[in-house]
mmCIF entry with sequence, helices, sheets and N, C-alpha, C, O atoms, coordinates in Angstrom:
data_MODEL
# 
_entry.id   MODEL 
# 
_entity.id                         1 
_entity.type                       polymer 
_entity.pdbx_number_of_molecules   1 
# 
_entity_poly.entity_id                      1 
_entity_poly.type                           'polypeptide(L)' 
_entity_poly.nstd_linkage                   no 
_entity_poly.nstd_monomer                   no 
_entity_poly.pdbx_seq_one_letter_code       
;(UNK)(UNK)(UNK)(UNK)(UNK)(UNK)(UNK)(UNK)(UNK)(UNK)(UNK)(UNK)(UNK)(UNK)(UNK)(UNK)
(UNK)(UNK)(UNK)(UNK)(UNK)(UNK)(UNK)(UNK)(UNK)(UNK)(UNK)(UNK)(UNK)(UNK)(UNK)(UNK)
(UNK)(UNK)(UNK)(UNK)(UNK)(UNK)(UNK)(UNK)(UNK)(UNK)(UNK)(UNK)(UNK)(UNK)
;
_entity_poly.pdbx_seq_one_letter_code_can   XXXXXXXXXXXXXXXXXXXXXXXXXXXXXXXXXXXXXXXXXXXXXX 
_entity_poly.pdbx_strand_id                 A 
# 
loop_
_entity_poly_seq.entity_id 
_entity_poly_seq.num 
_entity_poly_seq.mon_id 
_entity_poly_seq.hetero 
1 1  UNK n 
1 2  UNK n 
1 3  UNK n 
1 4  UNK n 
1 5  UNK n 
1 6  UNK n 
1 7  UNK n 
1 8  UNK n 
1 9  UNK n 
1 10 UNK n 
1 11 UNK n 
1 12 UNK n 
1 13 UNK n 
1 14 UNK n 
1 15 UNK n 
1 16 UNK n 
1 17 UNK n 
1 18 UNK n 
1 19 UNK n 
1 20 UNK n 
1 21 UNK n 
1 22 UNK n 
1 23 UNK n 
1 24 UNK n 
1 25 UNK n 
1 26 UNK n 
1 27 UNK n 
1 28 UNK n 
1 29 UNK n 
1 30 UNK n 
1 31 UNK n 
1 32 UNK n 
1 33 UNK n 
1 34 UNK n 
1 35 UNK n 
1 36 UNK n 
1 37 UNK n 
1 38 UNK n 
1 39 UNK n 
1 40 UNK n 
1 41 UNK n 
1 42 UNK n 
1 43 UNK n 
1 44 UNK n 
1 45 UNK n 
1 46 UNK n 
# 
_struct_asym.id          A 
_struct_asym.entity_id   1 
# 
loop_
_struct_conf.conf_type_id 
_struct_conf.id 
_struct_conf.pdbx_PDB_helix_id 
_struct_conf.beg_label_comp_id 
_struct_conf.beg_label_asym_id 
_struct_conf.beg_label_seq_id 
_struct_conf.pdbx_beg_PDB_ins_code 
_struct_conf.end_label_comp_id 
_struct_conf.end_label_asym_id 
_struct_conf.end_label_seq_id 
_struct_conf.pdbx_end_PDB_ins_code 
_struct_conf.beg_auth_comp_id 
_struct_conf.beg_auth_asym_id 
_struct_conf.beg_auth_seq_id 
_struct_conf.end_auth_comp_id 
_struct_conf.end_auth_asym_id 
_struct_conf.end_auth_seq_id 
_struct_conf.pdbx_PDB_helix_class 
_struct_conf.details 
_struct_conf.pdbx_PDB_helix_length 
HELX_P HELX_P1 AA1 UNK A 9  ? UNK A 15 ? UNK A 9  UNK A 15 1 ? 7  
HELX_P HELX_P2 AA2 UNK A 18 ? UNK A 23 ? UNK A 18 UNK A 23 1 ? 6  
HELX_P HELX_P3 AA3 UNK A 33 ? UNK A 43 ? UNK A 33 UNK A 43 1 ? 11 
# 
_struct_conf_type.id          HELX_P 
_struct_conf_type.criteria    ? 
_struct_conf_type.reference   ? 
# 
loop_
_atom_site.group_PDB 
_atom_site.id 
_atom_site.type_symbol 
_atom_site.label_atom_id 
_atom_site.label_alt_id 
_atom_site.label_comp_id 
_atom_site.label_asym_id 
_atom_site.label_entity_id 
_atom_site.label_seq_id 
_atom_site.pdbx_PDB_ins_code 
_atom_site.Cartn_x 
_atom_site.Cartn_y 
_atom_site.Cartn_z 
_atom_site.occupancy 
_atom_site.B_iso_or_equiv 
_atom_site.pdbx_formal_charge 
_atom_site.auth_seq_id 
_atom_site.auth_comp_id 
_atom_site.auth_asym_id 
_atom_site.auth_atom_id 
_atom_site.pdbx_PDB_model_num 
ATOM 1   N N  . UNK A 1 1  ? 152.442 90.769 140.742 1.00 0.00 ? 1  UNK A N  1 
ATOM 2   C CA . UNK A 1 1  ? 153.657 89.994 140.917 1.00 0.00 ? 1  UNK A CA 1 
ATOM 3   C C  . UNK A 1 1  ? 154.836 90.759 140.330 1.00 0.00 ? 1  UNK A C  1 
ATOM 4   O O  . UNK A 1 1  ? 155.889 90.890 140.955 1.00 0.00 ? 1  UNK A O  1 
ATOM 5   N N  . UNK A 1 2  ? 154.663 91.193 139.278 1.00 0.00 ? 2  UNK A N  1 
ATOM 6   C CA . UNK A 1 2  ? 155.638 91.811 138.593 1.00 0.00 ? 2  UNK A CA 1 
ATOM 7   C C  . UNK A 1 2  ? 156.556 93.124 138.997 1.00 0.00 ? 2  UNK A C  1 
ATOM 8   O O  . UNK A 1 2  ? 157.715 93.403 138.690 1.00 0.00 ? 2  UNK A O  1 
ATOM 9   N N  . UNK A 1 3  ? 155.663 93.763 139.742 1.00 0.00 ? 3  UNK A N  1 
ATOM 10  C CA . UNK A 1 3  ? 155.679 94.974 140.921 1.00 0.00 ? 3  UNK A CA 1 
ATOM 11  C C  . UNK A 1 3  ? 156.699 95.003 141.732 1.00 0.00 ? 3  UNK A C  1 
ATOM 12  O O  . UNK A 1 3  ? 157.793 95.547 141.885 1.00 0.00 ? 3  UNK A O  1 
ATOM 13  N N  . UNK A 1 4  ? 155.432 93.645 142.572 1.00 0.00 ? 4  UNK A N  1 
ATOM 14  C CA . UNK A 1 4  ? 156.174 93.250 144.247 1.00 0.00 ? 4  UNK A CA 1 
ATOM 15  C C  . UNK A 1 4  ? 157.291 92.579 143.849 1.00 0.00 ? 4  UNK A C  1 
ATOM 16  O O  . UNK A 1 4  ? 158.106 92.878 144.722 1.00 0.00 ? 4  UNK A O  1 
ATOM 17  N N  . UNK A 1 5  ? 157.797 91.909 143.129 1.00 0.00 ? 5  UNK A N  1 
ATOM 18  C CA . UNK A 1 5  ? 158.799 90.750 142.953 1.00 0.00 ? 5  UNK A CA 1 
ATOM 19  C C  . UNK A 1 5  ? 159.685 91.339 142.330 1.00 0.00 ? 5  UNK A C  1 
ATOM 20  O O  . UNK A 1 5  ? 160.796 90.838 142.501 1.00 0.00 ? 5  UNK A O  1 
ATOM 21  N N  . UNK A 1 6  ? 159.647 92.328 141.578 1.00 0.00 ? 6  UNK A N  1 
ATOM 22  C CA . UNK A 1 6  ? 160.353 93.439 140.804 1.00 0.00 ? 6  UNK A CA 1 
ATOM 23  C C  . UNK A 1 6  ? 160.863 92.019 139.297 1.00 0.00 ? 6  UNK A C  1 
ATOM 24  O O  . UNK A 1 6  ? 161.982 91.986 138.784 1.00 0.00 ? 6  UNK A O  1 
ATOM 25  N N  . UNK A 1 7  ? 159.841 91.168 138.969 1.00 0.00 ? 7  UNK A N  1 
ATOM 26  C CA . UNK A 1 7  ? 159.745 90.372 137.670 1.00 0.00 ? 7  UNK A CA 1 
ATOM 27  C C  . UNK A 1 7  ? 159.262 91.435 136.573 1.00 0.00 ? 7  UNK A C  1 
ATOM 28  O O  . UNK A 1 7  ? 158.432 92.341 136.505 1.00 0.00 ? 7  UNK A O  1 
ATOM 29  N N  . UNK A 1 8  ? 160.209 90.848 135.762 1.00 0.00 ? 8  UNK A N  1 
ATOM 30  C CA . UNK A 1 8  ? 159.500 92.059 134.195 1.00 0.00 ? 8  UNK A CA 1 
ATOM 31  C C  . UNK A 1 8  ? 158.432 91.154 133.557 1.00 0.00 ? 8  UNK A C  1 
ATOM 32  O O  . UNK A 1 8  ? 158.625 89.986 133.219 1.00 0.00 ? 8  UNK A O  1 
ATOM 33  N N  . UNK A 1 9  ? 157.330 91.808 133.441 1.00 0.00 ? 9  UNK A N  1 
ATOM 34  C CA . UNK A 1 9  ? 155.882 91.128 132.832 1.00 0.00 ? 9  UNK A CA 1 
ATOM 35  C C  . UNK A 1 9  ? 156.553 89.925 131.646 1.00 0.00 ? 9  UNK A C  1 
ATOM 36  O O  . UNK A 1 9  ? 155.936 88.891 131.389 1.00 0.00 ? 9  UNK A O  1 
ATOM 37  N N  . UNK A 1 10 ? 157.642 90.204 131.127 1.00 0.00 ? 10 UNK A N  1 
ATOM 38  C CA . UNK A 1 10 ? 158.035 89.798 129.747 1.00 0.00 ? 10 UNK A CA 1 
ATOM 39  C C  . UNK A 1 10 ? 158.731 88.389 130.455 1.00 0.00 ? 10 UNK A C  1 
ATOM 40  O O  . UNK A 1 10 ? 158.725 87.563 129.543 1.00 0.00 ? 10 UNK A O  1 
ATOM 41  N N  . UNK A 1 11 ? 159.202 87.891 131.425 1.00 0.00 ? 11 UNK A N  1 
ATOM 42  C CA . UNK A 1 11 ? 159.283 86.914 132.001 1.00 0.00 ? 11 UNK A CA 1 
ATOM 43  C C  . UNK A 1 11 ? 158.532 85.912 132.583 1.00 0.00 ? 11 UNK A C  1 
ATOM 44  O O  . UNK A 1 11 ? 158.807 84.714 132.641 1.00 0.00 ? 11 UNK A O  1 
ATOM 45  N N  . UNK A 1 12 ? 157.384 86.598 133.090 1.00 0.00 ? 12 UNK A N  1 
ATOM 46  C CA . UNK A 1 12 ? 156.017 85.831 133.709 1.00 0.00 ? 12 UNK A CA 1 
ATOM 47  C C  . UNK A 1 12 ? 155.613 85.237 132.269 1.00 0.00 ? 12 UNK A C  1 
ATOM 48  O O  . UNK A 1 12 ? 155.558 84.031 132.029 1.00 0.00 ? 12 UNK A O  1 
ATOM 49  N N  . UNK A 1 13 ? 155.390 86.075 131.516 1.00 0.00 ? 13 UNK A N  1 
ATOM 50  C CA . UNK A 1 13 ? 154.421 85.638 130.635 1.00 0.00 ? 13 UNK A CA 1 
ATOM 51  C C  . UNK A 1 13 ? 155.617 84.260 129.267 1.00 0.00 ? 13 UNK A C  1 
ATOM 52  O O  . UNK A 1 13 ? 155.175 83.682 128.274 1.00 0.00 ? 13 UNK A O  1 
ATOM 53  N N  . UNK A 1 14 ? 156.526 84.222 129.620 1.00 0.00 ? 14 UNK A N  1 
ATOM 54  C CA . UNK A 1 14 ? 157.704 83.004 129.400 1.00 0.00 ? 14 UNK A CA 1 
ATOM 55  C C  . UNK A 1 14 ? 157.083 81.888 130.223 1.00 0.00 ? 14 UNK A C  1 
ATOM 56  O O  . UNK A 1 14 ? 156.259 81.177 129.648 1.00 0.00 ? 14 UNK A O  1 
ATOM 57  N N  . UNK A 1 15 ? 157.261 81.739 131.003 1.00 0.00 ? 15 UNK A N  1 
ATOM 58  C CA . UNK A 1 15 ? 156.719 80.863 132.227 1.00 0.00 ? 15 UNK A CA 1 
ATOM 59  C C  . UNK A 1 15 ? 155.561 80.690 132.232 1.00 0.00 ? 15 UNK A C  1 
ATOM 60  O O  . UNK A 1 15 ? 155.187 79.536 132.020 1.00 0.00 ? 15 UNK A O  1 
ATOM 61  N N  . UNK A 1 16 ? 154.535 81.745 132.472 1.00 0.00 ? 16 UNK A N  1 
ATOM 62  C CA . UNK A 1 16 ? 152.938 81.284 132.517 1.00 0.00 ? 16 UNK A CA 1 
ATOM 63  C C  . UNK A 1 16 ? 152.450 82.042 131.203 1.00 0.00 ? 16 UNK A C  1 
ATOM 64  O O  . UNK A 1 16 ? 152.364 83.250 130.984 1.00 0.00 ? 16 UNK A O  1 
ATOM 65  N N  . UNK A 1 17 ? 152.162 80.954 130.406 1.00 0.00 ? 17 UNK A N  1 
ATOM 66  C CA . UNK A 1 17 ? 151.030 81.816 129.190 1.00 0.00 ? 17 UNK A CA 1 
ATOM 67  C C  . UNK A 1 17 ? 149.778 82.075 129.732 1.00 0.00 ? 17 UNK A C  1 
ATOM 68  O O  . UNK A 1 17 ? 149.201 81.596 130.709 1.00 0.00 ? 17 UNK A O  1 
ATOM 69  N N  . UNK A 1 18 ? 149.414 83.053 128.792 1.00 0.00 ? 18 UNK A N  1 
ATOM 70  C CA . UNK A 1 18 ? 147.716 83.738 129.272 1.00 0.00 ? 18 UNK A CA 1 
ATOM 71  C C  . UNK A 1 18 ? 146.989 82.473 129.464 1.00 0.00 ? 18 UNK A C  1 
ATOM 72  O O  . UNK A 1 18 ? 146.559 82.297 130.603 1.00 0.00 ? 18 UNK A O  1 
ATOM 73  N N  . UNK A 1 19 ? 146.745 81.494 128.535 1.00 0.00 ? 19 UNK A N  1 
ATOM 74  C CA . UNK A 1 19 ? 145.817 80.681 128.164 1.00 0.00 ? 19 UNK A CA 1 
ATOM 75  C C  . UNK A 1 19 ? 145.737 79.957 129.776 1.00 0.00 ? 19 UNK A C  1 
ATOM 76  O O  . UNK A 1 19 ? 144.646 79.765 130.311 1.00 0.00 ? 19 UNK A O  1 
ATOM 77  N N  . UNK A 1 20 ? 147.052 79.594 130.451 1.00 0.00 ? 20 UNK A N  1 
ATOM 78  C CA . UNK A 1 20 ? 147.147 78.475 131.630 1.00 0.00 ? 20 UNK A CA 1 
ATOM 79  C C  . UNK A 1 20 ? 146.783 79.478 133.035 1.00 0.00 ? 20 UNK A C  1 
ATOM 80  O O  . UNK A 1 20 ? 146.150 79.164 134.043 1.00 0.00 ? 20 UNK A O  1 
ATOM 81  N N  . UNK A 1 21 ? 147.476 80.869 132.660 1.00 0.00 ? 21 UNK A N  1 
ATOM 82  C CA . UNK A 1 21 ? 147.001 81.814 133.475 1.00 0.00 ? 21 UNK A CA 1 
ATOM 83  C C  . UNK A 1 21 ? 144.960 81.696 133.797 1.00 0.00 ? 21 UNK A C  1 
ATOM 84  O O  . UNK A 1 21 ? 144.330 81.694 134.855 1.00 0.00 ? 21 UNK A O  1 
ATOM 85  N N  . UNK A 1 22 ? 144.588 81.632 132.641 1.00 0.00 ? 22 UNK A N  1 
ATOM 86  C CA . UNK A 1 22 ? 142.861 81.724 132.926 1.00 0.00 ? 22 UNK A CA 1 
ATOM 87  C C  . UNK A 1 22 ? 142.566 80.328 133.744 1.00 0.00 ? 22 UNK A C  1 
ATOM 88  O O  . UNK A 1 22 ? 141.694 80.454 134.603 1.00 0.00 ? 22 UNK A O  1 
ATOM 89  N N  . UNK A 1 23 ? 143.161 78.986 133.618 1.00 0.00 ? 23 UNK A N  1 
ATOM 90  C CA . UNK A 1 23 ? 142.766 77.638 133.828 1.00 0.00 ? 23 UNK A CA 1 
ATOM 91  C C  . UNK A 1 23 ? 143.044 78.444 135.552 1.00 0.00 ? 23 UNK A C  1 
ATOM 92  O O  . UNK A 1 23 ? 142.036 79.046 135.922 1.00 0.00 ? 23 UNK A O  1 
ATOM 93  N N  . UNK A 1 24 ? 143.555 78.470 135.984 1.00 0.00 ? 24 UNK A N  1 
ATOM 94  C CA . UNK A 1 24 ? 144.417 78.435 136.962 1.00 0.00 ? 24 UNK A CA 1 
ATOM 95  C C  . UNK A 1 24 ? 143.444 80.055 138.183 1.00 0.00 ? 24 UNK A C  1 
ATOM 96  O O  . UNK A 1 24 ? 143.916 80.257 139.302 1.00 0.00 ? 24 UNK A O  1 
ATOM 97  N N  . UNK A 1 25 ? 142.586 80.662 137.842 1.00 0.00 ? 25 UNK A N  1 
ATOM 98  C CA . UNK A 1 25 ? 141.722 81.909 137.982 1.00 0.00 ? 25 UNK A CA 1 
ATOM 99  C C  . UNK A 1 25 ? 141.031 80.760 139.052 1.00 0.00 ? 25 UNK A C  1 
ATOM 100 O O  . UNK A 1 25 ? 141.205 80.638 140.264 1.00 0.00 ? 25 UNK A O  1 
ATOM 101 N N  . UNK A 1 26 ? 140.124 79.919 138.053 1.00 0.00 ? 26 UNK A N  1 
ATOM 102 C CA . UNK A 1 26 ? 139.042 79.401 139.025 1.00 0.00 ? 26 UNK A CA 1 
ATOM 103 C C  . UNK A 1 26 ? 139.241 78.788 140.471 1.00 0.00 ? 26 UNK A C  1 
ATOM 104 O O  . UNK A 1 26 ? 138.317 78.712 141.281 1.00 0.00 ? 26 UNK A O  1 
ATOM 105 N N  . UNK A 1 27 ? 140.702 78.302 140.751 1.00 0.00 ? 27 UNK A N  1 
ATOM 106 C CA . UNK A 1 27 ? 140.910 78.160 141.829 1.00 0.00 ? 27 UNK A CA 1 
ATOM 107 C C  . UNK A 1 27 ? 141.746 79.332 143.366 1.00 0.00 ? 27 UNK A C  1 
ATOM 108 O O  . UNK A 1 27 ? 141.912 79.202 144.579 1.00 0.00 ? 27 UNK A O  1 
ATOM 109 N N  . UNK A 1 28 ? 142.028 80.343 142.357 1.00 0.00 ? 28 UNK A N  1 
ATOM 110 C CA . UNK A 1 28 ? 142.883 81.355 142.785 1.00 0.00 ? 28 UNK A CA 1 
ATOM 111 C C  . UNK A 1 28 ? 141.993 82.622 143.272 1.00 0.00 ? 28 UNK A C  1 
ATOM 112 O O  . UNK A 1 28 ? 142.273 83.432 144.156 1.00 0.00 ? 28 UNK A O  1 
ATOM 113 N N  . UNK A 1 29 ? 140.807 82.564 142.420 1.00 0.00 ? 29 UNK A N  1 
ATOM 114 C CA . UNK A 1 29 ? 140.012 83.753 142.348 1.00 0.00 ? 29 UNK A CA 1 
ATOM 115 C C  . UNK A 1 29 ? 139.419 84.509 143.997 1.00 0.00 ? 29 UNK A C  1 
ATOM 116 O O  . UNK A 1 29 ? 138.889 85.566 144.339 1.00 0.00 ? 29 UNK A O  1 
ATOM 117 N N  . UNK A 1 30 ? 139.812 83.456 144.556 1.00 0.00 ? 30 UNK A N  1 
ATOM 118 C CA . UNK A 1 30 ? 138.864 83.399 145.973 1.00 0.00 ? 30 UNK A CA 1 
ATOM 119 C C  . UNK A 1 30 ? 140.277 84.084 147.088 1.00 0.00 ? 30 UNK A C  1 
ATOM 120 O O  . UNK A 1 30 ? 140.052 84.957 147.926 1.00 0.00 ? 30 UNK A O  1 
ATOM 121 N N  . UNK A 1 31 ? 141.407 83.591 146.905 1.00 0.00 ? 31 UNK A N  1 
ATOM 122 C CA . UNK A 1 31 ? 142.417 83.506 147.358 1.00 0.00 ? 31 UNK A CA 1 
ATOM 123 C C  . UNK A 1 31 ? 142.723 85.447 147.462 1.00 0.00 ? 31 UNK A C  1 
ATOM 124 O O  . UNK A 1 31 ? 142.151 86.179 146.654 1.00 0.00 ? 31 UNK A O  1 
ATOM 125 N N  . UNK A 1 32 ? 143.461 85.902 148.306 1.00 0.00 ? 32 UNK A N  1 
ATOM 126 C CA . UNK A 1 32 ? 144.169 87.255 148.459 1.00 0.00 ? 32 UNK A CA 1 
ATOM 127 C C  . UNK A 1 32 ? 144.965 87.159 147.334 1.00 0.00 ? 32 UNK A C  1 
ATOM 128 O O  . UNK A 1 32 ? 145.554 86.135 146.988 1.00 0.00 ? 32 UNK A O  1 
ATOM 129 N N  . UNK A 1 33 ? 144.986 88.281 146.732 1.00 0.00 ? 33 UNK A N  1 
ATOM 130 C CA . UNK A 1 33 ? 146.090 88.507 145.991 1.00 0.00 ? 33 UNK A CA 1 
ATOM 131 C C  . UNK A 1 33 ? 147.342 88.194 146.368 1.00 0.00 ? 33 UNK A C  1 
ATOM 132 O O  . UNK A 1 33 ? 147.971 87.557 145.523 1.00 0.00 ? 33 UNK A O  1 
ATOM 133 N N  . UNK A 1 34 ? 148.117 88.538 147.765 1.00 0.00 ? 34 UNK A N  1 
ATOM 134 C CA . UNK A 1 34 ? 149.202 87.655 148.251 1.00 0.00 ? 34 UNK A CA 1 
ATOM 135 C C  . UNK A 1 34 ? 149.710 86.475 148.064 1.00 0.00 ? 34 UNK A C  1 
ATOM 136 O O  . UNK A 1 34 ? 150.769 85.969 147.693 1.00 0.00 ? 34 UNK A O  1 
ATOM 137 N N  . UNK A 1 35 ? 148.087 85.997 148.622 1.00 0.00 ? 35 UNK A N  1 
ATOM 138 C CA . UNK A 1 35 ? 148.406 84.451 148.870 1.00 0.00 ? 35 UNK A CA 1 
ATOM 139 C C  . UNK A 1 35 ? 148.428 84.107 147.170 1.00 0.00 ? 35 UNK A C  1 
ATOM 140 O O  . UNK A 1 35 ? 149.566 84.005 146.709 1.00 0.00 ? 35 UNK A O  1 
ATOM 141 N N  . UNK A 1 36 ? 147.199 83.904 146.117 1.00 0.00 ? 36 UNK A N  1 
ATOM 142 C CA . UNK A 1 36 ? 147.231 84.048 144.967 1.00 0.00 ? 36 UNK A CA 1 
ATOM 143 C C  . UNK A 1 36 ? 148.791 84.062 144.447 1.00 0.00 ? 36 UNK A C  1 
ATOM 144 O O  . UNK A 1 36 ? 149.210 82.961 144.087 1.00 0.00 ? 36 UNK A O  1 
ATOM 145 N N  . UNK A 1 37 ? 149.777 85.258 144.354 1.00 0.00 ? 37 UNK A N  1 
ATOM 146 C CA . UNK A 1 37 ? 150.797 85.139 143.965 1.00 0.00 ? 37 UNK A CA 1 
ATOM 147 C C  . UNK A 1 37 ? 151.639 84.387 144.633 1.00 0.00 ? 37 UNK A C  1 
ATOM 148 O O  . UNK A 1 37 ? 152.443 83.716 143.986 1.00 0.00 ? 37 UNK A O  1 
ATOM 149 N N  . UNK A 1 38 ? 151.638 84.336 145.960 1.00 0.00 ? 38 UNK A N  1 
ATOM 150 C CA . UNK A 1 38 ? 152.602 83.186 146.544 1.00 0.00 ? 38 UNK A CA 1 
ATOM 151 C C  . UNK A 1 38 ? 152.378 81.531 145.521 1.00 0.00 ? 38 UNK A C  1 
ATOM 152 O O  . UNK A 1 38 ? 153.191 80.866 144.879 1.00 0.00 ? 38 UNK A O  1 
ATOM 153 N N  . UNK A 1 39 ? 151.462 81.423 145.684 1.00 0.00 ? 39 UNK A N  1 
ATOM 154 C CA . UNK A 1 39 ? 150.903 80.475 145.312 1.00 0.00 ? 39 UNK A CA 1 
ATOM 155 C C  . UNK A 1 39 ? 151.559 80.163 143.242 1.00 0.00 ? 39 UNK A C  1 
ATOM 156 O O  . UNK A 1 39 ? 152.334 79.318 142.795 1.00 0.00 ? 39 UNK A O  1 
ATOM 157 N N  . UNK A 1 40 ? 151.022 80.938 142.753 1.00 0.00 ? 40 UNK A N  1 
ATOM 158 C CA . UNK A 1 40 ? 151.913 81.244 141.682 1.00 0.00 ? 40 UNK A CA 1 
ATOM 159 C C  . UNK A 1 40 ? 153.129 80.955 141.480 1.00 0.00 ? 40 UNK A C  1 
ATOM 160 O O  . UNK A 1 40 ? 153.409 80.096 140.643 1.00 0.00 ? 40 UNK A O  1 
ATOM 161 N N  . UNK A 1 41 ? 154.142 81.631 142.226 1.00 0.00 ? 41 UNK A N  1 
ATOM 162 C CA . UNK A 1 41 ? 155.636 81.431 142.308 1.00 0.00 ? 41 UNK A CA 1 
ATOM 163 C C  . UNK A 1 41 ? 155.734 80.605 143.085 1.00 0.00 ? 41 UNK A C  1 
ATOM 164 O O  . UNK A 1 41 ? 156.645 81.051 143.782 1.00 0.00 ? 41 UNK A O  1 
ATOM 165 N N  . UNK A 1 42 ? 155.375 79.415 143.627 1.00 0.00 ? 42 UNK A N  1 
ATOM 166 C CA . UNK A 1 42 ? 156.080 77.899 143.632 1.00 0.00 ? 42 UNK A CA 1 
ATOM 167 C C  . UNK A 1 42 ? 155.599 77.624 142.795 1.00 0.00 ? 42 UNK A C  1 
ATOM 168 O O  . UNK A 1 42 ? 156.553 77.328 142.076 1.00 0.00 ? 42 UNK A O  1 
ATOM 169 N N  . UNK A 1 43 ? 154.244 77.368 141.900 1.00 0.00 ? 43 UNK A N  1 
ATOM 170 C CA . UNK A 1 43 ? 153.973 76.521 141.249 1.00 0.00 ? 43 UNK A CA 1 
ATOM 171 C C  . UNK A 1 43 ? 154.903 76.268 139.591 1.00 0.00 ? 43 UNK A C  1 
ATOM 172 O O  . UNK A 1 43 ? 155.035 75.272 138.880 1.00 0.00 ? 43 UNK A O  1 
ATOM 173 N N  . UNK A 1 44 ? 155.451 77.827 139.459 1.00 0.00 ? 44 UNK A N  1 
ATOM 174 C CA . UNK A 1 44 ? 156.199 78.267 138.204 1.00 0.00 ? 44 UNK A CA 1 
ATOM 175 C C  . UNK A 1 44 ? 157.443 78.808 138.693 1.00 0.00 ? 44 UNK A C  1 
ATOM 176 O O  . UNK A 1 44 ? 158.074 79.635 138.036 1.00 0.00 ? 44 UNK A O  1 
ATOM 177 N N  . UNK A 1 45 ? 157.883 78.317 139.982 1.00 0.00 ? 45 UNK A N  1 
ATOM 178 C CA . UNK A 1 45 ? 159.676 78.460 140.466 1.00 0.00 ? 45 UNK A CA 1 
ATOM 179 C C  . UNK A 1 45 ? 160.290 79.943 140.376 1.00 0.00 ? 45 UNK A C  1 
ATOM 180 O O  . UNK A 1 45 ? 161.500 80.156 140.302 1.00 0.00 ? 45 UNK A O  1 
ATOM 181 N N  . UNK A 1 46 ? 159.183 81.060 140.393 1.00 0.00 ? 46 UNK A N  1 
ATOM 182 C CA . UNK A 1 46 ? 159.775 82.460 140.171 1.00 0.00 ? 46 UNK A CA 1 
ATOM 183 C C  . UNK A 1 46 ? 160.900 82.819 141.777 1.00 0.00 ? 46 UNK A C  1 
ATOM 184 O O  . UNK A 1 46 ? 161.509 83.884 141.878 1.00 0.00 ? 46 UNK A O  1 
# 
């Protein structure tokens, strides 16, 4: 995300802590990385 979106890691991790980041794996894990981050940035308004 941080890459493609040109977000500085130091902002994501404002918004999503590690801890909610792991809750959030078990449903994502299956998902494309794409979709995965799409998915991400609505849920945390990036």
């Amino acid at each position: 995300m941080q890459w493609k979106y040109n977000i500085p890691s130091s902002d994501i991790v404002k918004k999503i802590k590690p801890e909610e980041l792991y809750s959030k794996y078990y449903p994502l894990h299956e998902a494309s990385v794409e979709n995965g981050i799409d998915k991400l940035r609505v849920i945390y308004d990036f």
